[in-house]
Backbone as a ProteinNet text record, in pm:
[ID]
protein_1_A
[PRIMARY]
XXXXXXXXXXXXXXXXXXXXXXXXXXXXXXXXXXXXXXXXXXXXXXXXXXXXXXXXXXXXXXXXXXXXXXXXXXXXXXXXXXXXXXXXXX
[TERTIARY]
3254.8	3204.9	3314.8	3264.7	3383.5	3373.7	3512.7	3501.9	3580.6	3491.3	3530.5	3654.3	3707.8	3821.7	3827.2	3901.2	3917.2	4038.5	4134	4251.1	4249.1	4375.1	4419.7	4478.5	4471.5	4521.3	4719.4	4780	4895	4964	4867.2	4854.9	4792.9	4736.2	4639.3	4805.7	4896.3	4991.6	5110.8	5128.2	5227.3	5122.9	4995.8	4973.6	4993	4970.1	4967.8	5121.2	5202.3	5373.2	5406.5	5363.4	5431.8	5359.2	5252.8	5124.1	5255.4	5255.4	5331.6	5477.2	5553.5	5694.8	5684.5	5562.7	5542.6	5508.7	5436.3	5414.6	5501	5609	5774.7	5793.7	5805	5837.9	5786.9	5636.5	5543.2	5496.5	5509.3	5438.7	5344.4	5243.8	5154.9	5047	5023.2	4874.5	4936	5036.8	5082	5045.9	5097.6	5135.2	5011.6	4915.7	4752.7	4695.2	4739.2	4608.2	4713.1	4823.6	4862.1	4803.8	4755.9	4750.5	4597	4535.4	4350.9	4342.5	4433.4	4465.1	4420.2	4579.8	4562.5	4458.8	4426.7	4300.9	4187	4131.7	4034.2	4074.9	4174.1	4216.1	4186.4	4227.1	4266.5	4114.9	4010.1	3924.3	3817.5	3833.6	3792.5	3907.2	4000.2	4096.5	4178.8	4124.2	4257	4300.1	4224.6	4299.3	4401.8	4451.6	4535.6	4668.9	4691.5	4829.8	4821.8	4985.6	5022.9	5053.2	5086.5	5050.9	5219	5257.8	5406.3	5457.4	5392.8	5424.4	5327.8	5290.1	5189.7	5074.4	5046.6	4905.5	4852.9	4970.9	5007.6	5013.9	4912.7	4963.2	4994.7	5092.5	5099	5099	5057.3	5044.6	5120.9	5215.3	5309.8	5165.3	5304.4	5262.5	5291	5290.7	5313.4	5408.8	5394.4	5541.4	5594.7	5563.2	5641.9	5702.2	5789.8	5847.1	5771.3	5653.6	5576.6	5469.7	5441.8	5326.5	5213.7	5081.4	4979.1	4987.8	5021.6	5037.8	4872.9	4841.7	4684.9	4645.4	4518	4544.8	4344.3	4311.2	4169.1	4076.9	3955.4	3865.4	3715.8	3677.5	3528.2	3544.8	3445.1	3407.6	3518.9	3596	3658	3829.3	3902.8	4032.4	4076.8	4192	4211.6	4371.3	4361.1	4480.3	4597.3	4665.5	4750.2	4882.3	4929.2	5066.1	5036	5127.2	5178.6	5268.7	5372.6	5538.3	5618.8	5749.3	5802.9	5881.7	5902.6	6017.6	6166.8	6180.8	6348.7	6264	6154.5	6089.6	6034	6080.1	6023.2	5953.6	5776.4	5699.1	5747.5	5656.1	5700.2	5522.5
444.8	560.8	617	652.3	730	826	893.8	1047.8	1095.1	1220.1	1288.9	1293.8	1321.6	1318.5	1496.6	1555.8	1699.3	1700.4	1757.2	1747.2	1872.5	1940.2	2066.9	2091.6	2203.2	2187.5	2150.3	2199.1	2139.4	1978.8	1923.8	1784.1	1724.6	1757.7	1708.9	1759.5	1860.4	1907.2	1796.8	1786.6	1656.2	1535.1	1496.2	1410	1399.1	1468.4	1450	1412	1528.9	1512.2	1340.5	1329.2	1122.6	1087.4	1064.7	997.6	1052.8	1167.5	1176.3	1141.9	1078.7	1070.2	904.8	832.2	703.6	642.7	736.4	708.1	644.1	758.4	736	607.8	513.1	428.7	327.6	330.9	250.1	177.9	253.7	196.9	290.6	360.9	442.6	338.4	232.6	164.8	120.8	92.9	-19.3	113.6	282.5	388.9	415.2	426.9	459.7	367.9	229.6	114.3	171.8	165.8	178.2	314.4	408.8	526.5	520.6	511.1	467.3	364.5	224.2	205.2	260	329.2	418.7	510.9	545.9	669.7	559.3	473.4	423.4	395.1	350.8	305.7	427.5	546.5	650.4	713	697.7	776.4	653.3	519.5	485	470.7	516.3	500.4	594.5	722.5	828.6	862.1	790.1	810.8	706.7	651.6	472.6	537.7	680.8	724.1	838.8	844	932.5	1036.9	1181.3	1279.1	1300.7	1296.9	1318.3	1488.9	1587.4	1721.8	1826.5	1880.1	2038	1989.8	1887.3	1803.7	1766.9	1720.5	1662.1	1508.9	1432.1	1332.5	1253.5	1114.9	1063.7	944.6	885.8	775.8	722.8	631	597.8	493.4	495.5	417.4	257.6	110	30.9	31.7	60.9	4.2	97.1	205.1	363.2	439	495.2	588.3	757	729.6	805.7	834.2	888.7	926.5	1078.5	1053.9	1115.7	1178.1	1368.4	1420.3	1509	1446.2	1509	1554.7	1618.6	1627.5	1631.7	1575.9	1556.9	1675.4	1748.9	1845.7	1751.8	1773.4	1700.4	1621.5	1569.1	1436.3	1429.7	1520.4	1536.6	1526.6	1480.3	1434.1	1514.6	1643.7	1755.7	1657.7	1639.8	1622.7	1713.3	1713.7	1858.1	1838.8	1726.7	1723.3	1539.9	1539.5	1362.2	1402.7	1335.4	1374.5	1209.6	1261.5	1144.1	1169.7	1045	1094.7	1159.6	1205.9	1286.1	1430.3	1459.5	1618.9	1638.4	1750.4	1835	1883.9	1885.1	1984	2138.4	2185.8	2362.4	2419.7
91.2	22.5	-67.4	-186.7	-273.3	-305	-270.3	-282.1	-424.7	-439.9	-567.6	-579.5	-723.9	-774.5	-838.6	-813.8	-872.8	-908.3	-1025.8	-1098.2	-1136	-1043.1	-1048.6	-1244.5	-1252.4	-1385.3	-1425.8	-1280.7	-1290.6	-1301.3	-1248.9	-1246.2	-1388.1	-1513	-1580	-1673.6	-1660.2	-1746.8	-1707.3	-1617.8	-1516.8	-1651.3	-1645.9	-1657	-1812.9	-1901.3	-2061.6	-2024.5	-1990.6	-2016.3	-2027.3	-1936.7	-1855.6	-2020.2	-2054.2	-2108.6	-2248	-2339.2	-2455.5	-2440.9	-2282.9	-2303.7	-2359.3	-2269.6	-2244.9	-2365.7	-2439.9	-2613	-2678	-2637.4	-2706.9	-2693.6	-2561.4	-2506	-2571.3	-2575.3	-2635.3	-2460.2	-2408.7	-2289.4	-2265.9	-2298.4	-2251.7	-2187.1	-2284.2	-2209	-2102.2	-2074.7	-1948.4	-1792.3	-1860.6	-1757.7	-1743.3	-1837.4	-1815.1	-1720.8	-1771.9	-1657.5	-1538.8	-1520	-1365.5	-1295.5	-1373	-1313.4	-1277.9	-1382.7	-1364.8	-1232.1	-1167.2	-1082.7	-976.8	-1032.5	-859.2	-848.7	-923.9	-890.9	-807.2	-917.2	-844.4	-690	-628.4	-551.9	-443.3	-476.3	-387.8	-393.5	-496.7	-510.3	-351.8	-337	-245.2	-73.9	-95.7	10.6	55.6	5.8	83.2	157.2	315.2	400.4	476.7	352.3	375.7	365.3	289.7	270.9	369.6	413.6	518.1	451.5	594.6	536.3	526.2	384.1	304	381.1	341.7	369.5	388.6	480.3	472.6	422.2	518.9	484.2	305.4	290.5	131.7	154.5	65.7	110.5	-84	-58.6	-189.9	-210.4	-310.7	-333.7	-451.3	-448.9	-581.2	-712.6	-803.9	-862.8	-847.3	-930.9	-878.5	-1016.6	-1088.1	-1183.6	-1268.4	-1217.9	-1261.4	-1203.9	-1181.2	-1070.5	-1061.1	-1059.1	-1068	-921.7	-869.4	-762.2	-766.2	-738.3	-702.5	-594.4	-559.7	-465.7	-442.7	-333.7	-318.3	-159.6	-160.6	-8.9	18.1	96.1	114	182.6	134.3	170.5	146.8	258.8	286.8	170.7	83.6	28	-106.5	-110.7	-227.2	-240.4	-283.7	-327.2	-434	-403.3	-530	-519.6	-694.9	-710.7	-772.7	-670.3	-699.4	-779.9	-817.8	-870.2	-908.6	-1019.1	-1068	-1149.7	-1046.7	-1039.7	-1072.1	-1157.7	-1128.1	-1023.9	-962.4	-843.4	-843.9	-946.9	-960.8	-946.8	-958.8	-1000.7	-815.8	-813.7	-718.4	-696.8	-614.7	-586.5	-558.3	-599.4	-601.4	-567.9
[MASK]
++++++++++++++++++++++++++++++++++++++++++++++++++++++++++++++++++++++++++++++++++++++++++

């Protein structure tokens, strides 16, 4: 069964940031398919990742130093943060 996907607005600001640095790079399509990835992945599997902090749980990326910090309410998956790993939740 797959559960909803909800994207806090801090996370969608996390998400342009990566998406216009990656531009620069000229890797955006490579950071997009990995991230669309993981969503699909997490939108059928969220309870495959452990719970990271204060019933936070995360899921990396596979070729970015990047991860999906989310935490599960009945049928739905709020994604609360997409961090690279040097950045700190707050």
């Amino acid at each position: 069964m797959a559960y909803d996907i909800v994207i806090f607005k801090e996370a969608e600001i996390d998400l342009m940031t990566a998406i216009c640095h990656y531009r620069v790079s000229g890797l955006e399509g490579s950071f997009k398919a990995d991230i669309t990835k993981q969503i699909s992945y997490l939108k059928a599997n969220p309870f495959l990742f452990q719970v990271f902090y204060r019933n936070v749980r995360r899921v990396q990326f596979n070729e970015f130093l990047y991860s999906i910090h989310f935490t599960i309410s009945d049928q739905q998956v709020w994604i609360l943060r997409i961090l690279h790993h040097k950045q700190n939740f707050e």
